[in-house]
KEKOL-808330 format. One record per residue (C-alpha): x, y, z; residue in one letter. Coordinates in pm, 1 decimal, padded with zeros to 6 digits. Layout:
KEKOL-808330
<X->X, Y->Y, Z->Z, sekol->A>
...
//
This chain:
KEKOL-808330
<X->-07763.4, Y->-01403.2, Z->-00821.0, sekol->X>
<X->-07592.4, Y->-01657.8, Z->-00597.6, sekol->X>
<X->-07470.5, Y->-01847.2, Z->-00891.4, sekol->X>
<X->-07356.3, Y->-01574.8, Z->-01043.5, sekol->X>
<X->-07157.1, Y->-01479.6, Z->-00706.1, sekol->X>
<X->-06979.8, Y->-01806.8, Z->-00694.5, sekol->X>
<X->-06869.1, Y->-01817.8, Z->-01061.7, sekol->X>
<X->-06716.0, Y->-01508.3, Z->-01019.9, sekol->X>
<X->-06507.5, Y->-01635.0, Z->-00692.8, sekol->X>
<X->-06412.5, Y->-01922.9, Z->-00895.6, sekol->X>
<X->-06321.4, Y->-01733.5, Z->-01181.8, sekol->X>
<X->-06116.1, Y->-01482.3, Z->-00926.2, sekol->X>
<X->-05946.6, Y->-01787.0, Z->-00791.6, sekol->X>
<X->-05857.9, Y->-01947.3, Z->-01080.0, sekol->X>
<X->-05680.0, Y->-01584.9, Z->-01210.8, sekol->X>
<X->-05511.3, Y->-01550.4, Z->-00878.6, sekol->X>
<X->-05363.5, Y->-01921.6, Z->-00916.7, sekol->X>
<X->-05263.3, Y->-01871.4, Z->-01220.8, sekol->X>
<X->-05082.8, Y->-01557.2, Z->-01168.6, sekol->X>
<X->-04935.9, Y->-01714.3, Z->-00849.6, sekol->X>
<X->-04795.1, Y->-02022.0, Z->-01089.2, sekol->X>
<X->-04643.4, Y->-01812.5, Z->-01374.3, sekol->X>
<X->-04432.3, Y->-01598.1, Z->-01071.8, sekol->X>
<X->-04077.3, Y->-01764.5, Z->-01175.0, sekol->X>
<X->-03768.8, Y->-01710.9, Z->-00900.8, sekol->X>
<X->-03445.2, Y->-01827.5, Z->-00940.7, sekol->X>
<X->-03173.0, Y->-01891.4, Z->-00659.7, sekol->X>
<X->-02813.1, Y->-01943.9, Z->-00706.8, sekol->X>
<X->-02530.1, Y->-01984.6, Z->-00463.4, sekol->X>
<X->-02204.8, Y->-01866.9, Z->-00531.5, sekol->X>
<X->-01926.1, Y->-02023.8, Z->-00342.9, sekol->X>
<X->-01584.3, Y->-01792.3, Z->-00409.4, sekol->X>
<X->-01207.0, Y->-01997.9, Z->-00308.6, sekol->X>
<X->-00942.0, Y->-01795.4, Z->-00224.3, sekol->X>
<X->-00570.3, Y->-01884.9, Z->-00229.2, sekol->X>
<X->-00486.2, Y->-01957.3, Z->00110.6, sekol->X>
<X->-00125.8, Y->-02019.9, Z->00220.8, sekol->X>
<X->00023.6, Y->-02132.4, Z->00551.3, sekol->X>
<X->00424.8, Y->-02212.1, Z->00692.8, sekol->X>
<X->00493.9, Y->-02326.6, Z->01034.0, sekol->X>
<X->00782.1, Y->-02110.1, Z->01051.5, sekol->X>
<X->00817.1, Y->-01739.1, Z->00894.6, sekol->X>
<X->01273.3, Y->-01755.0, Z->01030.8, sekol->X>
<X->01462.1, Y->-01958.0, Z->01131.9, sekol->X>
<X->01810.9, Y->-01896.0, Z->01378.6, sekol->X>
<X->02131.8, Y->-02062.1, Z->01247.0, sekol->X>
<X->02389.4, Y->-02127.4, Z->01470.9, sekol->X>
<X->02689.9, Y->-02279.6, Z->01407.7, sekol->X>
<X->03020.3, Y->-02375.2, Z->01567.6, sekol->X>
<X->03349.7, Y->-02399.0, Z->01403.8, sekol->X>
<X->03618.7, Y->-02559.3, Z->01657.1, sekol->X>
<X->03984.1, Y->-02484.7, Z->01656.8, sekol->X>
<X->04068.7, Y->-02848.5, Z->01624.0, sekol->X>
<X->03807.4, Y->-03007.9, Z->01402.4, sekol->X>
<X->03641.2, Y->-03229.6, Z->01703.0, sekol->X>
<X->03351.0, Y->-03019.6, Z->01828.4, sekol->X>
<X->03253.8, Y->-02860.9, Z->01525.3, sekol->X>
<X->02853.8, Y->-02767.5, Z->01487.0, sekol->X>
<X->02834.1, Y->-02730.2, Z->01130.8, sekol->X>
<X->02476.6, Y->-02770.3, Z->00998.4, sekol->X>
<X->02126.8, Y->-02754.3, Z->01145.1, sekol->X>
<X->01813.1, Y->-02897.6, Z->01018.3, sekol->X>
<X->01497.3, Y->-02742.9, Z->01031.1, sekol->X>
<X->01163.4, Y->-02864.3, Z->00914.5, sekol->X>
<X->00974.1, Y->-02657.2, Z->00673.7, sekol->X>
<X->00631.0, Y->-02755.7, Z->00636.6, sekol->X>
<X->00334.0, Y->-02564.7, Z->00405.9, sekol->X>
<X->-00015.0, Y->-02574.9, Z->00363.5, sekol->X>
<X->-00140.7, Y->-02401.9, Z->00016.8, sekol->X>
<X->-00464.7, Y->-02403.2, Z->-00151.8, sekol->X>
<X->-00393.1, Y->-02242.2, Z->-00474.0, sekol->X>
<X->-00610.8, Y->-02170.4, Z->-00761.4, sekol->X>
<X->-00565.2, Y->-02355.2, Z->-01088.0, sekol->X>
<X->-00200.9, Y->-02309.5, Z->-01240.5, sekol->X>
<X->-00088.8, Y->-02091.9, Z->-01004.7, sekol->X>
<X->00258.4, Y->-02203.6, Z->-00914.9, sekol->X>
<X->00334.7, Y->-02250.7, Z->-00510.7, sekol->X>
<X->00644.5, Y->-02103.2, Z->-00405.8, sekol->X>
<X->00847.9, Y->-02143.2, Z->-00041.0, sekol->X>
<X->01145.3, Y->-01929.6, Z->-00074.7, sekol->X>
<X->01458.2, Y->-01877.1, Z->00189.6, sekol->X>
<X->01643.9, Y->-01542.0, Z->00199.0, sekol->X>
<X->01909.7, Y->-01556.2, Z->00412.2, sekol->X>
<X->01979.2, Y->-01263.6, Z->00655.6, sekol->X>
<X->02314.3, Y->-01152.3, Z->00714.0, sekol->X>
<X->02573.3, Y->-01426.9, Z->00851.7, sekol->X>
<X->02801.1, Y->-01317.5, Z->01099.4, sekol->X>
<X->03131.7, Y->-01522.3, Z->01330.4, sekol->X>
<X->03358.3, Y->-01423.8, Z->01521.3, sekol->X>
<X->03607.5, Y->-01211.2, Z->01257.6, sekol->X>
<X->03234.2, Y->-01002.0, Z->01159.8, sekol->X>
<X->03068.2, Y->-01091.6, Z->00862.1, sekol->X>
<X->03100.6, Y->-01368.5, Z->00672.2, sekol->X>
<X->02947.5, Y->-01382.8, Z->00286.9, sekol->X>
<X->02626.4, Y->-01562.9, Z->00232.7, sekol->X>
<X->02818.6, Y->-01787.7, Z->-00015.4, sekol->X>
<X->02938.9, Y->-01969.6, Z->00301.8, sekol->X>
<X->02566.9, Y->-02109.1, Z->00346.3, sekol->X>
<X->02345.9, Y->-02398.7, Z->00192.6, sekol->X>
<X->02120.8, Y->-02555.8, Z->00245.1, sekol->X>
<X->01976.3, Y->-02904.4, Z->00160.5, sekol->X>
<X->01629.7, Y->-02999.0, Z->00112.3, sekol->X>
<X->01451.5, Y->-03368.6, Z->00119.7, sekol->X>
<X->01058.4, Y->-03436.5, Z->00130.7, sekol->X>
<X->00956.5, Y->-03578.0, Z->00470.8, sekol->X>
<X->00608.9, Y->-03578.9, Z->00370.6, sekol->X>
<X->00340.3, Y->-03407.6, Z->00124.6, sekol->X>
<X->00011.0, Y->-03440.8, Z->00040.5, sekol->X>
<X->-00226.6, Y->-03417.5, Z->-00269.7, sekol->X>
<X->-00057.5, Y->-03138.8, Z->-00500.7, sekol->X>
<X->00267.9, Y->-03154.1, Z->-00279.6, sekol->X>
<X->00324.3, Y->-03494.8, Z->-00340.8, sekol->X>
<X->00476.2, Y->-03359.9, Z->-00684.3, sekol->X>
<X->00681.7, Y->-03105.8, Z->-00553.1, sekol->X>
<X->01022.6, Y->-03175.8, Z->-00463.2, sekol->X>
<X->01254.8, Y->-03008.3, Z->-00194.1, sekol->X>
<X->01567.3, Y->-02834.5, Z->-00321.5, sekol->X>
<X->01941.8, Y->-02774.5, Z->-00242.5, sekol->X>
<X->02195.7, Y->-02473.3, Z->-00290.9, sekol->X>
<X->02331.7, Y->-02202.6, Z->-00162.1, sekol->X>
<X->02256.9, Y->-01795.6, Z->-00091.2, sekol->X>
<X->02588.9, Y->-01735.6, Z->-00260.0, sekol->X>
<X->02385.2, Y->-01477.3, Z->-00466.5, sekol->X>
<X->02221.8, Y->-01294.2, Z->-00156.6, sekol->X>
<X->01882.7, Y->-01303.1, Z->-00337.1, sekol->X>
<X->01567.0, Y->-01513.0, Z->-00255.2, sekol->X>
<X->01618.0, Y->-01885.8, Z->-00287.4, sekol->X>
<X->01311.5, Y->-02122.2, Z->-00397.1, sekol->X>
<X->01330.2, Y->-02452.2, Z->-00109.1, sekol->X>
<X->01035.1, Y->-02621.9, Z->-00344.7, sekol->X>
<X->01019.9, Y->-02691.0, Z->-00719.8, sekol->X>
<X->00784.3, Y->-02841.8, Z->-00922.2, sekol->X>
<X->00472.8, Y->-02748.0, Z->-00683.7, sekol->X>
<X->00136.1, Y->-02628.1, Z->-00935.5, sekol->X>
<X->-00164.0, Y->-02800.2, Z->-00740.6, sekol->X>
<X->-00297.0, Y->-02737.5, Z->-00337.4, sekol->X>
<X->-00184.8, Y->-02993.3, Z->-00072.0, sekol->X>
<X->00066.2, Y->-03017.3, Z->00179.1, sekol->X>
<X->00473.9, Y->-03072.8, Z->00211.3, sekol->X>
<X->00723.3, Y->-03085.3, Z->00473.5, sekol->X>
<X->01065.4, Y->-03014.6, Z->00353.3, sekol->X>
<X->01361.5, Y->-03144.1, Z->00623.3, sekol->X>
<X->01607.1, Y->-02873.9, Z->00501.8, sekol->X>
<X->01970.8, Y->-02921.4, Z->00617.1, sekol->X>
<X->02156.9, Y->-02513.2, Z->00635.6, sekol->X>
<X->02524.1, Y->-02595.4, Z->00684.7, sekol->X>
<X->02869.5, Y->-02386.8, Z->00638.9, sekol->X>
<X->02990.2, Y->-02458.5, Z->00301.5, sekol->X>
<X->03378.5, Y->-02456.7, Z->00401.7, sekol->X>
<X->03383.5, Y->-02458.3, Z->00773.4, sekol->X>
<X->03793.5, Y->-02517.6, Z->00828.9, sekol->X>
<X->03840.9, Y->-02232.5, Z->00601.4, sekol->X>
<X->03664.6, Y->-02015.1, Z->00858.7, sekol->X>
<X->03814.8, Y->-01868.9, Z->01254.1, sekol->X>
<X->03740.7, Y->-02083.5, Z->01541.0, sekol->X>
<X->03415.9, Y->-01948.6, Z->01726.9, sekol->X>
<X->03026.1, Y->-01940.1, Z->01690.2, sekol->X>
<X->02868.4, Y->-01808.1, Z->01363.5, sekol->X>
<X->02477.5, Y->-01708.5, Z->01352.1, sekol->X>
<X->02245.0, Y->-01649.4, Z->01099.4, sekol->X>
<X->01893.8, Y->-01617.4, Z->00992.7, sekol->X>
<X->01682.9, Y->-01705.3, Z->00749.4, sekol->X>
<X->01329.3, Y->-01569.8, Z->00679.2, sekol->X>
<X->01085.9, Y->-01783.0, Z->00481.1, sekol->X>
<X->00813.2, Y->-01695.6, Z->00275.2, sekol->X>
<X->00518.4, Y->-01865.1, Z->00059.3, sekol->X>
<X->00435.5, Y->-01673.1, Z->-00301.6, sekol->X>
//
């Protein structure tokens, strides 16, 4: 009877093993990347000065513009300017007055192909600073806003802003 005892709680064991081995699991992580965009500046004041002789005239700014973007795969990375309403001593003045003047003052990974740009909010619409940017990275943009025609303006102070935005 003993024998018979343990064969059977070997052959139990040997079932229960091989049940245990033909259990199958799987496991998967899943790891999800969002776009993720950053600007060290969401406006930025103008102020300018237009003199009534020429010799104390304050009539561009520079501001740096830097960005942080982590994009997905052909998305396109846009920094664009609009340009708030631009007002001296006479009122306001049009936007056409205004450019601006972009250069790279540094970039990283995808940024390192994107390239800062110049023109002017003579159109009152949104204005792209950065061209050419597909890929995540980094780029700082020293952009130059200055009065397109300053001695055809009135002597006095003339302010501005400009809101920035990443799409």
């Amino acid at each position: 009877m003993r024998p018979n005892l343990i064969l059977a709680g070997i052959t139990a064991l040997c079932l229960a093993g091989g049940a245990l081995a033909q259990q199958r699991s799987t496991t998967a992580l899943v790891v999800q990347v969002t776009p993720e965009a950053r600007l060290n500046l969401a406006q930025i004041a103008l102020n300018f000065r237009v003199s009534a002789d020429g010799m104390s005239d304050v009539t561009s700014q520079t501001q740096m513009v830097a960005a942080w973007v982590r994009a997905l795969p052909g998305q396109a990375i846009r920094v664009t300017a609009s340009a708030g309403a631009l007002g001296g001593p006479s009122g306001s003045v049009p936007l056409s007055a205004l450019s601006w003047s972009g250069s790279v003052a540094g970039a990283t990974a995808g940024g390192q192909q994107a390239a800062c740009t110049s023109g002017s909010f003579g159109t009152g619409a949104s204005q792209d600073l950065v061209a050419a940017w597909a890929r995540s990275g980094t780029l700082a943009c020293a952009v130059t806003f200055s009065l397109a025609d300053p001695r055809s303006l009135p002597p006095g102070l003339y302010t501005g802003l400009v809101s920035l935005a990443i799409r």
